[in-house]
C-alpha positions as CSV (number, residue, x, y, z in Angstrom):
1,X,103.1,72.9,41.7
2,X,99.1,74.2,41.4
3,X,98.3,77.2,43.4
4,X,95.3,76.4,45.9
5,X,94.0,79.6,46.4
6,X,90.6,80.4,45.3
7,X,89.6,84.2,44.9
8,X,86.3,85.6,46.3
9,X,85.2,85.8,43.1
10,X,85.2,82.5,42.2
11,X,83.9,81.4,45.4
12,X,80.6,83.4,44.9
13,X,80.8,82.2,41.4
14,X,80.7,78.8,42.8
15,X,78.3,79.4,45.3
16,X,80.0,79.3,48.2
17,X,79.7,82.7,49.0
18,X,77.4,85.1,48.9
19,X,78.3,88.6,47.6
20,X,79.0,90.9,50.3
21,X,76.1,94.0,51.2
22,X,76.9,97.0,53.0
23,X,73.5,96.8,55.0
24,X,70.9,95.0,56.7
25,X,67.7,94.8,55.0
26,X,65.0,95.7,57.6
27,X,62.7,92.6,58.6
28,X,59.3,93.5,57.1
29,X,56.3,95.5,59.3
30,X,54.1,93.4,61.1
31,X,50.7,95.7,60.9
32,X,48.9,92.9,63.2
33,X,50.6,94.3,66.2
34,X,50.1,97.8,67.4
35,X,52.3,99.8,68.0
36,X,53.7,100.4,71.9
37,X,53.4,104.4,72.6
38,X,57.0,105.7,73.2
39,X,55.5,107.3,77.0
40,X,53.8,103.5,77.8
41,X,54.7,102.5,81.3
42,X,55.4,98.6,81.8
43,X,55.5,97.0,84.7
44,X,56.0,93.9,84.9
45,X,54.7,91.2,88.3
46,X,56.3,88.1,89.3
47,X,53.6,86.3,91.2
48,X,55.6,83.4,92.3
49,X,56.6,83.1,96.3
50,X,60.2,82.8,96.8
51,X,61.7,79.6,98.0
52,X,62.9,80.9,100.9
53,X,61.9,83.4,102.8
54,X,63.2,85.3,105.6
55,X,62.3,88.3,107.9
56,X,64.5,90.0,110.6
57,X,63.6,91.9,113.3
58,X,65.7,93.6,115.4
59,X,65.4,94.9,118.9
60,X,68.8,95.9,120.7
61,X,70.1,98.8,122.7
62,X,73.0,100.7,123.3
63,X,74.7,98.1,125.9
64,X,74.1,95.2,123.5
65,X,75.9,97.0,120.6
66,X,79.2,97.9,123.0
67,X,79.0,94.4,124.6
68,X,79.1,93.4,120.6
69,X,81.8,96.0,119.8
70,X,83.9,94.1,122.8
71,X,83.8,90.6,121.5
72,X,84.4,91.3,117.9
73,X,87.1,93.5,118.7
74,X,89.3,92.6,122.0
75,X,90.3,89.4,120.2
76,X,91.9,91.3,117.2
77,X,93.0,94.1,119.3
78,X,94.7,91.8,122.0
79,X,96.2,90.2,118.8
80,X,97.5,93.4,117.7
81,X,99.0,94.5,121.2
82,X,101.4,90.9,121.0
83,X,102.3,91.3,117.2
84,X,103.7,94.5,118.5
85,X,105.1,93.4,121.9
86,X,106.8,90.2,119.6
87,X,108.6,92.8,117.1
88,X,109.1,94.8,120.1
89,X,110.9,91.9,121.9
90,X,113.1,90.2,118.7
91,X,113.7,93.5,117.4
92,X,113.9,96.2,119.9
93,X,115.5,94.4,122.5
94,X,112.6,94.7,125.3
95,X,113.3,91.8,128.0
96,X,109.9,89.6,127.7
97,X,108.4,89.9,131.4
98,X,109.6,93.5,131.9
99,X,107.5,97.1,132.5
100,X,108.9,98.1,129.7
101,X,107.2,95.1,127.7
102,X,103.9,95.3,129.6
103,X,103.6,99.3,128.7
104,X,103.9,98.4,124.7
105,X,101.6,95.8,125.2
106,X,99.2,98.3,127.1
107,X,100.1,101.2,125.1
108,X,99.1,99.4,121.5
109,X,96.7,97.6,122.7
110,X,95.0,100.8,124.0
111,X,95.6,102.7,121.0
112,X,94.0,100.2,118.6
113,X,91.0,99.8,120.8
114,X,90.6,103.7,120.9
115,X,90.7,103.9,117.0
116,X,88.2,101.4,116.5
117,X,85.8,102.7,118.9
118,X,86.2,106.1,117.4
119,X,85.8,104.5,113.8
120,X,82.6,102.0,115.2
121,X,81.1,104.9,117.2
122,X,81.2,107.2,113.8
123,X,79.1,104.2,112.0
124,X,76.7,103.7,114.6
125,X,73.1,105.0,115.0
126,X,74.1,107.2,118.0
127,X,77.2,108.6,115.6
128,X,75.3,109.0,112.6
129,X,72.7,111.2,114.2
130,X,75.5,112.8,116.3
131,X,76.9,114.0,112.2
132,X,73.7,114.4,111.0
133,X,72.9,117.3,114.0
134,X,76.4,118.6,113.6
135,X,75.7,119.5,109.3
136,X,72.6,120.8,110.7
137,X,73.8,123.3,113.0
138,X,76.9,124.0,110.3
139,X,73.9,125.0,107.5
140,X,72.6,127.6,110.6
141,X,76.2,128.7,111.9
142,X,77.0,129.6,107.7
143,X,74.0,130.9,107.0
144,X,73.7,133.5,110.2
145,X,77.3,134.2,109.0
146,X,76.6,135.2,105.8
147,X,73.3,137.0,107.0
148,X,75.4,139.0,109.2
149,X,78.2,140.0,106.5
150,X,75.6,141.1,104.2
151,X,73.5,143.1,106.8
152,X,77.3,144.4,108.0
153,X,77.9,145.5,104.1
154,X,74.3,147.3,104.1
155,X,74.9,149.0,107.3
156,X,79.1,150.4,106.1
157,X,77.8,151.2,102.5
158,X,74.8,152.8,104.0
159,X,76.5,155.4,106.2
160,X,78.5,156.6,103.8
């Protein structure tokens, strides 16, 4: 039985392979071109239109954001309240048309609706700049604090 294998020598003796180099040769200098300082700016324009074009402008207030807050929420919050008035009932025991079933219903219902105001009024323009004055008068209240330690420090060391 003949042995198929050909070694690497043979094949670049053959021409089938070239012998391997450890490098790349660099691609020779163009001297047409000049060269592109290293601090150049490019910018680079597009002046084609988009295909479609859009622009938005909003005018709302304060009662069309709640009134918005209500619809997206009441559904999912309502939905809530009866997942848990459904465990409540197959699990808990709780007769169906009972006080006992229409406080869970009330109770979770009320509770899901309070965290999601509290989480939609933090997100909102009116919460935002409700945080944004709050760091503010933080900066002031550490910074008078500090003023008054060091003045405090100056005035103990001083007497002494």
């Amino acid at each position: 039985m003949k042995n198929n294998t050909i070694t690497i020598e043979e094949q670049e003796g053959m021409g089938l392979r070239r012998p391997s180099q450890k490098y790349v040769p660099a691609g020779p200098v163009r001297r047409d071109l000049p060269a592109m300082p290293l601090n150049a700016s490019v910018n680079h324009t597009i002046d084609a239109a988009p295909v479609a074009t859009q622009h938005v402008e909003m005018k709302t207030s304060a009662v069309d954001r709640s009134l918005g807050f209500l619809i997206a929420s009441v559904p999912l919050y309502a939905g809530f309240a009866l997942l848990v008035l459904l465990v409540s009932i197959f699990f808990g025991g709780v007769p169906f048309l009972s006080l006992p079933a229409l406080v869970i219903f009330w109770l979770s219902f009320v509770a899901a609706w309070v965290v999601g105001y509290c989480y939609t009024l933090s997100v909102s323009a009116e919460g935002v700049s409700h945080y944004e004055a709050r760091q503010k008068w933080d900066v002031i209240k550490e910074e008078q604090r500090r003023r008054w330690e060091h003045y405090a420090r100056l005035t103990e060391g001083g007497n002494e």
